[in-house]
C-alpha positions as CSV (number, residue, x, y, z in Angstrom):
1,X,-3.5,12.6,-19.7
2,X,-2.5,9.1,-19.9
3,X,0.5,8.2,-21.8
4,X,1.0,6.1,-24.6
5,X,2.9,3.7,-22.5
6,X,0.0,3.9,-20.4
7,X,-2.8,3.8,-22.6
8,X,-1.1,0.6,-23.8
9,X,-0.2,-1.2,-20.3
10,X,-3.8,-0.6,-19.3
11,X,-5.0,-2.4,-22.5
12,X,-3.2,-5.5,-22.3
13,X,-3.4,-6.2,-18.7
14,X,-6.5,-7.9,-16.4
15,X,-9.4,-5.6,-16.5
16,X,-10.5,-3.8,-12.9
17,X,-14.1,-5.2,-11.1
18,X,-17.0,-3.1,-11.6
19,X,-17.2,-2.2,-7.8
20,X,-13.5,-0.9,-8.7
21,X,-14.3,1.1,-11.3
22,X,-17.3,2.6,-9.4
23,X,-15.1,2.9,-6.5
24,X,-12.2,4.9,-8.9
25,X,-14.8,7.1,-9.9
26,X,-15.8,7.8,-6.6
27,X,-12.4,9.3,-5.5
28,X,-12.6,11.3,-8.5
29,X,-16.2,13.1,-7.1
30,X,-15.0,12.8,-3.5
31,X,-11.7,13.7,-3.0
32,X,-8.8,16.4,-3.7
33,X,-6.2,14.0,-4.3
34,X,-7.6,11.6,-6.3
35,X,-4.1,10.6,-8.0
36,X,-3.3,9.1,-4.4
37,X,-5.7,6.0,-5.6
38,X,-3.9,2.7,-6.1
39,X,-5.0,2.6,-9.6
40,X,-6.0,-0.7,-11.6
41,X,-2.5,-2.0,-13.2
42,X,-1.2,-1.6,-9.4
43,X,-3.9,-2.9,-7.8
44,X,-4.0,-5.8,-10.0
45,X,-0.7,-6.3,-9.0
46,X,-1.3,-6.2,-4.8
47,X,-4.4,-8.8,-5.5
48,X,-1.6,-10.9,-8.1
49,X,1.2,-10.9,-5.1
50,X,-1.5,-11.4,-2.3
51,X,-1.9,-14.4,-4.3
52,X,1.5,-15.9,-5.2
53,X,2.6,-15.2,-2.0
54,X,-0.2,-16.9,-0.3
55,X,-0.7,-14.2,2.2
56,X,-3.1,-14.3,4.8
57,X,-2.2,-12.1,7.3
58,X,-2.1,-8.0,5.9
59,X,-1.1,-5.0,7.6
60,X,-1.6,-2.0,5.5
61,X,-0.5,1.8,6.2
62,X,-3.1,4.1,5.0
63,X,-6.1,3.4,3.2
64,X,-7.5,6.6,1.2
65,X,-11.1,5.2,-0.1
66,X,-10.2,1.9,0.8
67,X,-9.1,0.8,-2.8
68,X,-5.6,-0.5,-2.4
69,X,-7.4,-2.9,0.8
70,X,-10.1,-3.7,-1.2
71,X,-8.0,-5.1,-4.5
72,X,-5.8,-7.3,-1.1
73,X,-9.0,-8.6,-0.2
74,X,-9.8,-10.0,-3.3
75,X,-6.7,-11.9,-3.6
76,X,-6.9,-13.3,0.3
77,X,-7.6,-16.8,0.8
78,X,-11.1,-17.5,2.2
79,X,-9.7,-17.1,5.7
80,X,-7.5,-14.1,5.3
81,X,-7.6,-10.8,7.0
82,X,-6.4,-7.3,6.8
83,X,-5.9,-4.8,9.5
84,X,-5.8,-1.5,7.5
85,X,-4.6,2.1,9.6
86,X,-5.9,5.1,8.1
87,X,-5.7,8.6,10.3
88,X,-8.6,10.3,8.2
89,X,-12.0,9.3,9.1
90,X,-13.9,11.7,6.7
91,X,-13.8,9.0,3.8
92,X,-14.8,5.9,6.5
93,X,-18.3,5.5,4.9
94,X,-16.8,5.8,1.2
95,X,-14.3,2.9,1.9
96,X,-17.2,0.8,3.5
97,X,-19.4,1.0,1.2
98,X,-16.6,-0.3,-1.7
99,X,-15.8,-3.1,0.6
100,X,-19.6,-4.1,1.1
101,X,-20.1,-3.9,-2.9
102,X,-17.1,-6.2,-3.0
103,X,-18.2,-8.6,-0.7
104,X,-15.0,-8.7,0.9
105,X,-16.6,-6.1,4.0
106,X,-15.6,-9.1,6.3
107,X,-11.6,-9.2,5.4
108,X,-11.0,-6.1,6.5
109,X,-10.4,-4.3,9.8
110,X,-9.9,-0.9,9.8
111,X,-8.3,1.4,12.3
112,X,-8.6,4.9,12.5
113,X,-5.8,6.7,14.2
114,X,-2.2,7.8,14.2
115,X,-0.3,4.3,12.2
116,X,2.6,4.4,14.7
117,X,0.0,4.4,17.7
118,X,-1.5,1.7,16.4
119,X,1.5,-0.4,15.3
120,X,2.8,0.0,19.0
121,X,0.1,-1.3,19.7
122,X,0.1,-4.2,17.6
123,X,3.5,-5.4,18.9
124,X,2.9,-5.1,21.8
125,X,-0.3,-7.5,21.9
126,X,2.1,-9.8,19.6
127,X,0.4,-9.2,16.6
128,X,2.2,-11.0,13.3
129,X,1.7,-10.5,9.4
130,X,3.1,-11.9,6.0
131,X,2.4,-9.3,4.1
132,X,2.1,-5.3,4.4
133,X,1.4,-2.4,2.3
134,X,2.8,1.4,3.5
135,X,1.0,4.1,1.8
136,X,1.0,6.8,4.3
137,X,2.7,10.0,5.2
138,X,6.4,10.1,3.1
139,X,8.1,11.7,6.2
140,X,7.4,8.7,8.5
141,X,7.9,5.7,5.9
142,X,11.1,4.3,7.7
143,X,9.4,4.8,11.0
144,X,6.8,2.5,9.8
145,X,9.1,0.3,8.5
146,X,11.0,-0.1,12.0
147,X,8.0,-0.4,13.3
148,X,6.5,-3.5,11.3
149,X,9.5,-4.9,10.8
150,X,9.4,-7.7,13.7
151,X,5.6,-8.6,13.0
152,X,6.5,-9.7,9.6
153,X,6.9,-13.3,9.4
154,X,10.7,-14.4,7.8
155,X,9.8,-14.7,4.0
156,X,6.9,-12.2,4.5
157,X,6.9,-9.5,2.1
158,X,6.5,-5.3,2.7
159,X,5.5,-3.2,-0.2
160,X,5.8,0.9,-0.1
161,X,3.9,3.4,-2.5
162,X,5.6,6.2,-4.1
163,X,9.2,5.6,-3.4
164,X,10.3,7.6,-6.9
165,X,8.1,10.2,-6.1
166,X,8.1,11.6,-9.8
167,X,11.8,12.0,-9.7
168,X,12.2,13.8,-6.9
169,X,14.4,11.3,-4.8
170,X,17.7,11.0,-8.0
171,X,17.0,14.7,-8.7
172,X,19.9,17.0,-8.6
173,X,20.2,18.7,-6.3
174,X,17.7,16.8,-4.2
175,X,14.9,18.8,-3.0
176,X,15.1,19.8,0.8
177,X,11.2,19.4,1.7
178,X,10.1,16.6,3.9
179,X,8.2,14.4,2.1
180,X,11.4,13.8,-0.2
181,X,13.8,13.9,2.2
182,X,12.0,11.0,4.0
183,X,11.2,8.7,1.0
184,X,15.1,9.4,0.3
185,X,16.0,8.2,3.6
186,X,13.9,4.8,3.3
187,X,15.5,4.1,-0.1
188,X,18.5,4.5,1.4
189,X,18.4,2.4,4.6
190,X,16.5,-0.4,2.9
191,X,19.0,-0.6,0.3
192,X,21.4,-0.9,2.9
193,X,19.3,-3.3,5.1
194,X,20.7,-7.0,5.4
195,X,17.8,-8.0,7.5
196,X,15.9,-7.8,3.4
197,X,15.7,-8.0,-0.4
198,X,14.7,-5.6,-2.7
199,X,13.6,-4.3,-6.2
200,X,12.4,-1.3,-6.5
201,X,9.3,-1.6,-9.8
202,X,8.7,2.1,-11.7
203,X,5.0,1.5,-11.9
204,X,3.3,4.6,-11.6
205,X,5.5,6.7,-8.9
206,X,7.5,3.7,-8.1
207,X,7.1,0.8,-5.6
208,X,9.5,-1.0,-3.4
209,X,9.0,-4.9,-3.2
210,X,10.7,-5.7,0.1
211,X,11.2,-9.6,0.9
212,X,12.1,-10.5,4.9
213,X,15.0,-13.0,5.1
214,X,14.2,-16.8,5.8
């Protein structure tokens, strides 16, 4: 059940598209996991920062139903893209259909496959960003992040899901399994990072807001 913090948030910030809402609903019928969706207050802020930032070129690391893309999308400039990596093809149509209801079908590229794979890939064909989103497997986030890293334009930003991991990562004494132990290690290293900036926001399990140095 929502909290009253919550209940509160939702109430007082921008209201979700009806294709969103349809699409939320959706993961609900669809899925197992349906708590792995974005969610409106943090998809209203990707589409905000997509925005402000001016991005045009987006990488993002693991799509779900396609709802986290699809809120990017509507914040992209006209001639703005996304390339989103997703290892799960069972939910392909689910995400396509969303995309076609928001008329943003034509932003978005998605690639099914192993994410480090594909990001090889990507640098190697010289592939650059200004903005990325990780949401993928906890163990690997730093990998990704490695990864990425060069194909982010200086001033670019990199945002990663779940970093607080309800608690898990300043509990005591730290869980050994390897989901936490890997979100624990990226918090770490990217605090430690001088290549970046960062502030870490506790909206929903907590997201990292990662700026490239100019």
């Amino acid at each position: 059940m929502p909290s009253s913090s919550d209940k509160y948030v939702d109430s007082h910030s921008s209201l979700p598209s009806e294709v969103l809402d349809w699409l939320e609903k959706q993961t609900n019928i669809r899925t197992n996991y349906p708590r792995m969706l974005s969610g409106k207050n943090q998809g209203e802020l990707l589409k905000l920062l997509v925005e402000i930032s001016g991005a045009s070129r987006i990488l993002e690391i693991g799509a779900f139903t396609g709802y986290s893309s699809c809120c990017m999308a509507l914040g992209l400039p006209e001639d703005g893209h996304i390339d989103t990596l997703e290892i799960n093809d069972e939910l392909e149509d689910l995400m396509r259909e969303a995309w076609s209801r928001a008329g943003v079908e034509g932003r978005i590229s998605l690639h099914i496959g192993d994410a480090k794979a594909t990001l090889a890939k990507f640098r190697e064909e010289g592939r650059r960003f200004d903005f990325a989103f990780i949401d993928a497997n906890k163990r690997e986030y730093f990998q990704y992040y490695e990864l990425l890293f060069d194909m982010i334009e200086p001033g670019g930003l990199i945002l990663a899901d779940d970093v607080l991991w309800d608690g898990k990562v300043y509990a005591e004494p730290l869980p050994t399994d390897a989901q936490t132990r890997g979100l624990v290690e990226f918090n770490d290293r990217i605090a430690d990072d001088p290549r970046a900036e960062v502030v870490i926001l506790p909206i929903r399990d907590g997201i990292s807001i990662i700026r490239k140095r100019l």
